[in-house]
C-alpha positions in Angstrom: 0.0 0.0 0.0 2.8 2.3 0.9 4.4 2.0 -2.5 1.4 2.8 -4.3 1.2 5.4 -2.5 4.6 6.8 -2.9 4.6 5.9 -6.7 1.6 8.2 -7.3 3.5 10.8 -5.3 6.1 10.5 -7.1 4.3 10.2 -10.2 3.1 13.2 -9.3 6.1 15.0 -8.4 8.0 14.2 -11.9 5.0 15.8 -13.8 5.7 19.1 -11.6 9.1 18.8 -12.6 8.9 18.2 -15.7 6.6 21.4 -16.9 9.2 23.4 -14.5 11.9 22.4 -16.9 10.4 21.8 -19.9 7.5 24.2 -19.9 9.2 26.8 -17.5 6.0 27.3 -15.7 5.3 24.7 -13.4 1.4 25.8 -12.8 1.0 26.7 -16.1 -1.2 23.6 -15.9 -3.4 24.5 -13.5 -4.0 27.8 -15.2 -5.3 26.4 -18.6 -7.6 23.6 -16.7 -9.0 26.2 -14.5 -9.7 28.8 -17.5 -10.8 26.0 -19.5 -13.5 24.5 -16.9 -14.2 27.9 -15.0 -12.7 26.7 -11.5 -11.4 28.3 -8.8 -9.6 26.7 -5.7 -11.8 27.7 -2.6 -12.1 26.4 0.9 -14.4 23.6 1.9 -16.7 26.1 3.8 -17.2 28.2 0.7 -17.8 25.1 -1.4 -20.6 23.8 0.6 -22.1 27.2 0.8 -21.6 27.9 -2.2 -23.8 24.6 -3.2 -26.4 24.7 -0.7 -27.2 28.2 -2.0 -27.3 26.7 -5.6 -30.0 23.7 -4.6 -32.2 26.2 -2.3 -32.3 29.1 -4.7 -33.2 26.6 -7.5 -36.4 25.4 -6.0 -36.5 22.3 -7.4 -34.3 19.0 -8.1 -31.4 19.5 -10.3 -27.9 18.4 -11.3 -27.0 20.7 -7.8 -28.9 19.2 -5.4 -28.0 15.9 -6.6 -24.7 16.3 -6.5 -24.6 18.2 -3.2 -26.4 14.9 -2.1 -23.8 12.4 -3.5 -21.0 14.5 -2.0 -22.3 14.7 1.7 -23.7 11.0 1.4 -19.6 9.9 0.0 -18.1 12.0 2.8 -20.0 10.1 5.6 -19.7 6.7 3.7 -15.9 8.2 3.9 -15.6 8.5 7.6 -17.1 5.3 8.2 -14.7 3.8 6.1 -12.1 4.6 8.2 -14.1 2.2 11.3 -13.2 -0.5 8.6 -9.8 0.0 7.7 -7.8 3.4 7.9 -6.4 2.8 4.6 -9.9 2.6 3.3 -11.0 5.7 4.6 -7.2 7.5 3.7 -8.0 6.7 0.0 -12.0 7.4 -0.4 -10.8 10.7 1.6 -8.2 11.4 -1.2 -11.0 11.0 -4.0 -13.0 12.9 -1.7 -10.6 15.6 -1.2 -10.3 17.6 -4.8 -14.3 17.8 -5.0 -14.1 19.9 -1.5 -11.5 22.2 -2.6 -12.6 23.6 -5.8 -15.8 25.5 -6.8 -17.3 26.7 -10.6 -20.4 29.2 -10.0 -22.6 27.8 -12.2 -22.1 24.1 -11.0 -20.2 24.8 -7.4 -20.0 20.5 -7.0 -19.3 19.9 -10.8 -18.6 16.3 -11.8 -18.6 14.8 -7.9 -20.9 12.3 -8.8 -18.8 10.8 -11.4 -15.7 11.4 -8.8 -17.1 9.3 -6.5 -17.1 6.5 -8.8 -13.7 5.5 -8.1 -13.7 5.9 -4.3 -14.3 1.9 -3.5 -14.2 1.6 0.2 -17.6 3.9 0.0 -19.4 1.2 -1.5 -17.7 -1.7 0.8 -19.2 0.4 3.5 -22.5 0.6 2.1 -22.3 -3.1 1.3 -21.6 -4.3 4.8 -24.2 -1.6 6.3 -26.9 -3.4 4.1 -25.7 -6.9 4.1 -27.0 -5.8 8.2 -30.5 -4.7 7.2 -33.7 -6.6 5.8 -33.7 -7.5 2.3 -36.0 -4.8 1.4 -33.3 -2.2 2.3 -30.8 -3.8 0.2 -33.5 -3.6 -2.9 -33.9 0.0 -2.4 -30.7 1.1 -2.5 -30.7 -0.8 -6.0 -34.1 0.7 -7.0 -32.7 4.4 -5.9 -29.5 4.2 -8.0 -30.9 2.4 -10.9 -33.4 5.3 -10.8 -30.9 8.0 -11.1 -29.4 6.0 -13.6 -32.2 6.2 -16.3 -32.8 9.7 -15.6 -28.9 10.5 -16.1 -29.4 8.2 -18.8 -32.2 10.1 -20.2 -30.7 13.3 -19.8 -27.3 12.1 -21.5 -29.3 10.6 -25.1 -31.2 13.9 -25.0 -27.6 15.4 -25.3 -27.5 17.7 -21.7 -24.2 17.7 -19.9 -24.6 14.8 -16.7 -20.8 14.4 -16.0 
């Protein structure tokens, strides 16, 4: 686990390196993707406000309010991953840890729903806390996430934006 983890550091570190040698502007990276997807890095506070402003002053369900819901749902699924196994919660808390930091004013929680995706030890979590309940809690957590998936579904053959 630790050389993974050092390998992606690492991995990371090169990159940096590289656009500071080759590039001669080591956050010239961050400026293009930022101007490109109309992001800003903010503080968590400002994040979360930022998106609970979005999904009351809408008045209704949108892309917002769902994603404000996947990214509070994720980030208690994350602390209770860390009851399991603290590398479980140290990685779903890295996934985690990009979609509190940065903001875009239109869609403050852009893309966390897809983010999410890849943080495992969320679902192993939710797996064991079912695998605990009746069998009729376990079919509506399938019902409720197949249901979002036909309407994401929907909304991605009628050609809107669901990433």
């Amino acid at each position: 686990m630790l050389a993974v983890v050092a390998a992606g550091g690492l991995a990371t570190a090169a990159f940096f390196i590289y656009l500071a040698l080759g590039v001669h502007d080591p956050v010239s990276w961050f400026t293009r993707a930022s101007l490109q997807w109309q992001q800003r890095t903010t503080w968590p506070g400002e994040t979360l406000l930022t998106a609970v402003q979005k999904v009351v002053g809408a008045g209704q369900l949108t892309i917002n309010s769902f994603d404000l819901a996947v990214l509070l749902g994720f980030t208690a699924l994350t602390i209770a991953a860390f009851r399991v196994r603290a590398g479980y919660g140290l990685f779903a808390a890295l996934v985690l840890l990009s979609s509190w930091f940065h903001i875009r004013a239109d869609f403050p929680l852009v893309s966390v729903s897809r983010y999410v995706l890849s943080a495992f030890p969320c679902f192993l979590v939710l797996a064991l806390w079912a695998g605990r309940r009746p069998r009729w809690v376990h079919l509506a957590i399938i019902l409720f996430w197949v249901s979002w998936l036909l309407v994401w579904t929907l909304q991605s053959v009628r050609g809107n934006w669901v990433g």
